[in-house]
C-alpha positions in Angstrom: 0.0 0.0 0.0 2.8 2.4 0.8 4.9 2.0 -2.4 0.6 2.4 -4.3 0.8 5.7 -2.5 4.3 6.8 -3.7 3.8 6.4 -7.3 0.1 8.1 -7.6 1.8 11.9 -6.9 4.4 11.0 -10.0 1.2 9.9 -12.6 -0.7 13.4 -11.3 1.7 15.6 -11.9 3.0 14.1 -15.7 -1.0 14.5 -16.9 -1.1 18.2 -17.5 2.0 18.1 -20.0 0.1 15.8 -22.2 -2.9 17.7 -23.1 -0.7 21.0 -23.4 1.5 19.1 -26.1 -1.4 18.1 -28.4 -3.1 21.4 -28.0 0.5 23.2 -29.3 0.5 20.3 -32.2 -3.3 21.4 -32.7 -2.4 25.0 -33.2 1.1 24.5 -35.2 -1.3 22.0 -37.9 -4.0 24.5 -38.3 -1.4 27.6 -38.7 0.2 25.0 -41.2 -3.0 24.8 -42.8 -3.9 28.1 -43.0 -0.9 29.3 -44.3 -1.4 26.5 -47.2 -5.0 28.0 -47.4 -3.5 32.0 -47.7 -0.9 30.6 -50.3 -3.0 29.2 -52.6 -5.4 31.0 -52.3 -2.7 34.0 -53.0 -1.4 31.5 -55.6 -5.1 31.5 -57.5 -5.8 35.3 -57.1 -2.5 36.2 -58.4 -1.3 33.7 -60.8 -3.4 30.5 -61.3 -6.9 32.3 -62.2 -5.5 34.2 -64.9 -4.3 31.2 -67.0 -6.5 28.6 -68.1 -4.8 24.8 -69.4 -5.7 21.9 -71.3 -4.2 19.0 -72.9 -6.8 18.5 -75.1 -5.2 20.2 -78.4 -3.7 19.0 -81.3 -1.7 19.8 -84.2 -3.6 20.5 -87.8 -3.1 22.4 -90.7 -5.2 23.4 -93.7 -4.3 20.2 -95.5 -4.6 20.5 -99.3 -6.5 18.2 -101.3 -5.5 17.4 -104.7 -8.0 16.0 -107.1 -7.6 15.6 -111.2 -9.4 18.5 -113.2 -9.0 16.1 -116.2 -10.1 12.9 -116.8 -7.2 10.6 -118.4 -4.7 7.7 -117.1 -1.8 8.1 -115.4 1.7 7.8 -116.6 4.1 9.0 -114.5 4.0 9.6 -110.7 6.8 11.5 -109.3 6.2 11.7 -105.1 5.8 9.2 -102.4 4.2 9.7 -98.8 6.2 11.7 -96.4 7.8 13.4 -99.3 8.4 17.0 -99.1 7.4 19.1 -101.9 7.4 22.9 -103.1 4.4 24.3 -104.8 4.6 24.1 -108.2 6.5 20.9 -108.2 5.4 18.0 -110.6 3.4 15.4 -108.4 2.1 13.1 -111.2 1.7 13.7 -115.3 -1.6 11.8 -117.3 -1.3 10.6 -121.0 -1.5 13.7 -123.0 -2.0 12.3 -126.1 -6.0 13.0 -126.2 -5.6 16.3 -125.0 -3.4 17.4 -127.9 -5.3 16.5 -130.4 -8.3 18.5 -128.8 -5.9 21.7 -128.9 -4.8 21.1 -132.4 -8.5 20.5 -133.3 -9.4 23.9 -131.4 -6.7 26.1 -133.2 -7.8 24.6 -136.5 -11.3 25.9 -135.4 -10.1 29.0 -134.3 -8.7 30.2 -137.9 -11.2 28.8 -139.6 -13.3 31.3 -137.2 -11.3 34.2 -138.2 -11.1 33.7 -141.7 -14.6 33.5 -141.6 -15.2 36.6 -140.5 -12.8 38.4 -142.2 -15.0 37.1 -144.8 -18.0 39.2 -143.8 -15.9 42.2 -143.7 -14.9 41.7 -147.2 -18.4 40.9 -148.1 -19.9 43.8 -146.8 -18.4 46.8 -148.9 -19.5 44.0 -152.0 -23.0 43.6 -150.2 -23.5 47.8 -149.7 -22.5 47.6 -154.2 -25.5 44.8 -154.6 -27.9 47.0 -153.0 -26.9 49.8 -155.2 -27.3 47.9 -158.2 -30.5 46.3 -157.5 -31.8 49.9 -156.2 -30.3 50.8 -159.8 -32.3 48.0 -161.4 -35.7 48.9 -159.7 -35.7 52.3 -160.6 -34.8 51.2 -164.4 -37.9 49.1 -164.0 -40.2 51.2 -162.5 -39.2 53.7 -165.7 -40.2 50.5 -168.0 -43.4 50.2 -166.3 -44.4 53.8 -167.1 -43.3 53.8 -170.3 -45.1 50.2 -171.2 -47.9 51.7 -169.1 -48.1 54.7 -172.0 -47.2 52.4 -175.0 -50.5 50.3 -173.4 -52.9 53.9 -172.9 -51.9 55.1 -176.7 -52.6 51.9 -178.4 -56.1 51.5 -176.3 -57.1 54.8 -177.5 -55.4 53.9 -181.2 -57.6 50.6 -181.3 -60.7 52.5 -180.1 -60.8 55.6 -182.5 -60.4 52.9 -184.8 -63.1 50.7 -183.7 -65.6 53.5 -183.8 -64.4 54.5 -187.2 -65.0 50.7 -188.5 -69.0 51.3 -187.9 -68.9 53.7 -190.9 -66.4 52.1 -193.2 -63.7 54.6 -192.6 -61.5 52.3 -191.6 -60.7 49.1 -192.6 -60.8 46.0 -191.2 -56.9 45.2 -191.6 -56.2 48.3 -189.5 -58.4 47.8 -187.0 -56.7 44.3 -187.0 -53.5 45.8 -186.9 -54.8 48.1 -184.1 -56.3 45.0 -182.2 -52.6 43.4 -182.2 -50.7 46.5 -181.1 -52.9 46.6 -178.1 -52.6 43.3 -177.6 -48.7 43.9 -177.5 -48.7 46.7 -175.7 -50.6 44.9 -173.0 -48.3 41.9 -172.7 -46.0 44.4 -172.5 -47.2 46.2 -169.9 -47.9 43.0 -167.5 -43.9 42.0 -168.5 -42.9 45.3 -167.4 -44.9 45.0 -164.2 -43.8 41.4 -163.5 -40.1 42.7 -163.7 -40.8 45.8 -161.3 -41.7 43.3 -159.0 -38.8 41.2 -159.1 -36.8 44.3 -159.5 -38.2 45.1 -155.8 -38.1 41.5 -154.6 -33.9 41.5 -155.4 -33.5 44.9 -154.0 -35.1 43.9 -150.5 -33.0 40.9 -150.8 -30.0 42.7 -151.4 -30.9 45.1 -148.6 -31.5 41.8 -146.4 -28.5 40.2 -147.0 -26.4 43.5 -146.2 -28.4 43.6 -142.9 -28.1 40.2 -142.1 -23.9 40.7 -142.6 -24.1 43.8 -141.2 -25.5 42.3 -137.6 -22.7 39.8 -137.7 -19.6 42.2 -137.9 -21.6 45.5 -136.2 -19.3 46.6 -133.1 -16.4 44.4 -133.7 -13.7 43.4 -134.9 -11.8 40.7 -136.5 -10.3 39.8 -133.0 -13.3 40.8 -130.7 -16.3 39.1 -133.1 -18.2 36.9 -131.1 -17.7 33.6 -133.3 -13.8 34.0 -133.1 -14.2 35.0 -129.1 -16.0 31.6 -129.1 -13.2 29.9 -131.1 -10.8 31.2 -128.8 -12.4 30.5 -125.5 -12.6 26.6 -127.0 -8.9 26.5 -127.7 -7.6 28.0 -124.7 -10.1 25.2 -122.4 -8.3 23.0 -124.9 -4.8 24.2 -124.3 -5.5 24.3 -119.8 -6.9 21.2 -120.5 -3.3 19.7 -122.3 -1.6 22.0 -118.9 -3.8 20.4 -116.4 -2.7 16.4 -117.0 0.6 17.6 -115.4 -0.5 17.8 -111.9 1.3 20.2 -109.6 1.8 20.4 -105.7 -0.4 24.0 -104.7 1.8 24.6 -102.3 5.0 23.6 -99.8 4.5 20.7 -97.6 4.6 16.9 -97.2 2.8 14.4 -99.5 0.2 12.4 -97.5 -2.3 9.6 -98.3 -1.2 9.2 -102.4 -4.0 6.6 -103.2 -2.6 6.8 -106.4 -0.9 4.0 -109.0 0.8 4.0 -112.1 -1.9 3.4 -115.1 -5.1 4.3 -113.0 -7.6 5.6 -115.0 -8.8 8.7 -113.4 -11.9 11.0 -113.8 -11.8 14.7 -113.2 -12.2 14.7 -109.3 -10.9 11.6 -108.4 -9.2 12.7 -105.2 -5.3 11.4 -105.7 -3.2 12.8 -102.5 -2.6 15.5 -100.0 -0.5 17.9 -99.7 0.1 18.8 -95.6 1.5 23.1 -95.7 3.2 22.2 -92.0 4.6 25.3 -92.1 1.4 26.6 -91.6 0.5 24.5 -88.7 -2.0 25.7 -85.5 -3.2 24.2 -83.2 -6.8 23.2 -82.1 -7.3 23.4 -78.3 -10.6 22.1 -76.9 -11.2 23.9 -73.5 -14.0 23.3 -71.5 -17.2 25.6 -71.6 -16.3 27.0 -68.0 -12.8 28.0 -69.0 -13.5 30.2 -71.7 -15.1 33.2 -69.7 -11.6 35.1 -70.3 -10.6 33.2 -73.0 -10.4 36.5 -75.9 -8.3 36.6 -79.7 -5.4 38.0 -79.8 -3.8 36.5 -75.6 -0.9 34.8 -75.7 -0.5 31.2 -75.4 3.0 28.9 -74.4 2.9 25.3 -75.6 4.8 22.1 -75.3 4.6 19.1 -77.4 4.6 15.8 -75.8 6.8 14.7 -79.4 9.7 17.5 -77.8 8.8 17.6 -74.0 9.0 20.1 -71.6 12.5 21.1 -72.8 10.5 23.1 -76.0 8.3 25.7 -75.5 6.4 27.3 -78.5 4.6 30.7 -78.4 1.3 31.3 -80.0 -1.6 33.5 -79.9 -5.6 32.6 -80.0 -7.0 34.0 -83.5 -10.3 32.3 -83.4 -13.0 30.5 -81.6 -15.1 27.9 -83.0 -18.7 28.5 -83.7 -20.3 25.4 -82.1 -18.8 22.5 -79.5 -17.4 19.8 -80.7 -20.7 17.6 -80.2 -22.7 20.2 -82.2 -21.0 19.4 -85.5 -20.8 15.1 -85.1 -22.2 12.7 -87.4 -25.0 11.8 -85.1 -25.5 14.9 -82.9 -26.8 14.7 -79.2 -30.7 14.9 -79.0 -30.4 16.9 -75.7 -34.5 17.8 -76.1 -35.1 13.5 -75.3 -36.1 13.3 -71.9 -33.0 10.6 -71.2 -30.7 14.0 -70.5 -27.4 13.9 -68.7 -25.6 17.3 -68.5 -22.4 17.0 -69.9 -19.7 19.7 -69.7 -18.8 20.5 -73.3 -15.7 21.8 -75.6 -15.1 24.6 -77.6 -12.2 24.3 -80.3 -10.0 27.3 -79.7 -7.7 27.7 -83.0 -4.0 28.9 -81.9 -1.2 30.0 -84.6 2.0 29.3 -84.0 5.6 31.2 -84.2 6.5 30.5 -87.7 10.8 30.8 -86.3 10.0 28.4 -83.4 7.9 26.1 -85.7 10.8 25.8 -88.4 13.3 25.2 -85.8 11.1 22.5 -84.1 8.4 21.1 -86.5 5.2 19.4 -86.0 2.8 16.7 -87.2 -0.7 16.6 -87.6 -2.1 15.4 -85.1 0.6 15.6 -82.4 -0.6 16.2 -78.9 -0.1 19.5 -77.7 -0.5 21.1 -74.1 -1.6 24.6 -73.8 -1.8 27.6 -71.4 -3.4 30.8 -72.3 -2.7 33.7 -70.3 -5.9 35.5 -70.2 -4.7 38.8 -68.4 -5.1 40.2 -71.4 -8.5 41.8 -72.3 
């Protein structure tokens, strides 16, 4: 019982120690985790909440599709995938055989064009002389008309005097005979003369119609600006891009990409035949999340890393667009949000970023590459 005694006073005075020591640990946590809390939250007001991140972005370009604009087969192809190209290079040539026949054919067309109407020039000073001659010719006839027209009044009146003088014998019968005849004559002649004032007018209005009618085919123009040669002309230069177009040509720098084709396909104008990838003209698509994009404006700057380079490559870009719909909006087989089976899902906006032409020749990019992107949006 004594030594019970001795040992109680030791165990009541260590107690108070105890609770003292995990109150001080209390207190040293808490100001540890409020000074995490005030550093963040520093960290976010300062720094972090004007930035906004995603590795959701990829590399893409404006890749150019290169179809045939003539139909024909192929004889020579002069790239593989992968290679690189400059625009204007040859890609691949088609037989050209049809295609210079059809320009030879169009020339040929072309001078027979302009011959022809030269020919209407020529025709019309001898055209304007036909009308003058049949104009010449009607008024000759119209003067035989008048005159068989008195020869016919003075032997009517000749054969009638002498008719009434045949009642009393004063004339005889031979020369009312005669008289009958000459008015006969001079009627025939009459209707003769008649008949060729008509056709006298009938050649002069044809004359005058086919001097119209040349007329309206050379009026305002030239040899060179007459519609039939324009025409001639328009064929044989379709004919001669035609011959130009079965050598096909890169439109502009980059890398040759899916060449579907072979060596003695038969192709038809648009049969799509390769790519051409500009990757000199690279971007990048970044799709951020609907609730990043409140401060999100064109023209901020952006820094990038590739996961082809690492970390140890940073590019610097700038936003120059926004997309016009999420990514959702514009699938196949869009999401029917009005269907009563609706689950809010947080979308993503394509944010199109160019890149620094230097940094992208020293370091270059694939389509398609992942990319990881930070956009300062202090910048309003």
């Amino acid at each position: 019982m004594t030594a019970q005694t001795e040992t109680l006073p030791t165990t009541t005075l260590e107690n108070p120690a105890a609770p003292m020591a995990r109150k001080k640990l209390f207190l040293m946590l808490g100001g540890a985790i409020a000074a995490a809390a005030l550093a963040y939250g520093s960290y976010w007001t300062l720094v972090a909440s004007h930035y906004v991140s995603t590795d959701n972005a990829y590399v893409a370009t404006e890749i150019a599709q290169v179809t045939a604009e003539v139909p024909g087969t192929v004889q020579r192809v002069a790239v593989v995938d992968t290679q690189k190209v400059k625009k204007g290079d040859v890609l691949l040539q088609l037989d050209d055989k049809d295609a210079k026949l059809a320009l030879a054919q169009a020339e040929a067309d072309l001078s027979r064009a302009q011959r022809r109407v030269e020919g209407y020039f020529a025709n019309d000073e001898s055209l304007a002389a036909q009308v003058q001659a049949r104009s010449a010719e009607q008024a000759r006839a119209a003067a035989q008309l008048v005159s068989a027209k008195s020869d016919l009044e003075r032997a009517r009146l000749d054969f009638n005097r002498r008719q009434a003088l045949a009642h009393n014998g004063s004339v005889s019968g031979e020369e009312l005979s005669n008289a009958s005849n000459a008015l006969s004559v001079a009627e025939a002649a009459f209707h003769a003369a008649e008949a060729g004032a008509r056709q006298s007018e009938a050649n002069y209005r044809a004359a005058q119609g086919a001097l119209k009618n040349n007329q309206a085919l050379i009026a305002d123009t030239t040899v060179a600006s007459n519609p039939e040669v324009q025409q001639a002309r328009a064929r044989r230069d379709q004919a001669r891009l035609d011959l130009e177009r079965t050598v096909i040509r890169a439109p502009v720098d980059g890398v040759v990409a899916k060449r579907q084709v072979q060596l003695g396909q038969r192709v038809q104008a648009g049969t799509p035949l390769l790519s051409v990838a500009p990757l000199q003209l690279a971007h990048v698509d970044a799709n951020f999340k609907e609730v990043q994009l409140e401060k999100v404006r064109i023209g901020q700057p952006v820094k990038l890393s590739s996961d082809l380079y690492g970390d140890s490559v940073e590019y610097h870009g700038k936003v120059v667009g926004l997309s016009g719909g999420s990514g959702s909006s514009f699938a196949v087989i869009p999401a029917q949000n009005a269907t009563g089976n609706w689950i809010k899902v947080v979308q993503r906006l394509p944010v199109r970023i160019a890149l620094d032409a230097a940094e992208l020749r020293a370091h270059p990019l694939s389509v398609g590459l992942s990319m990881n992107v930070t956009i300062d949006t202090r910048e309003h």
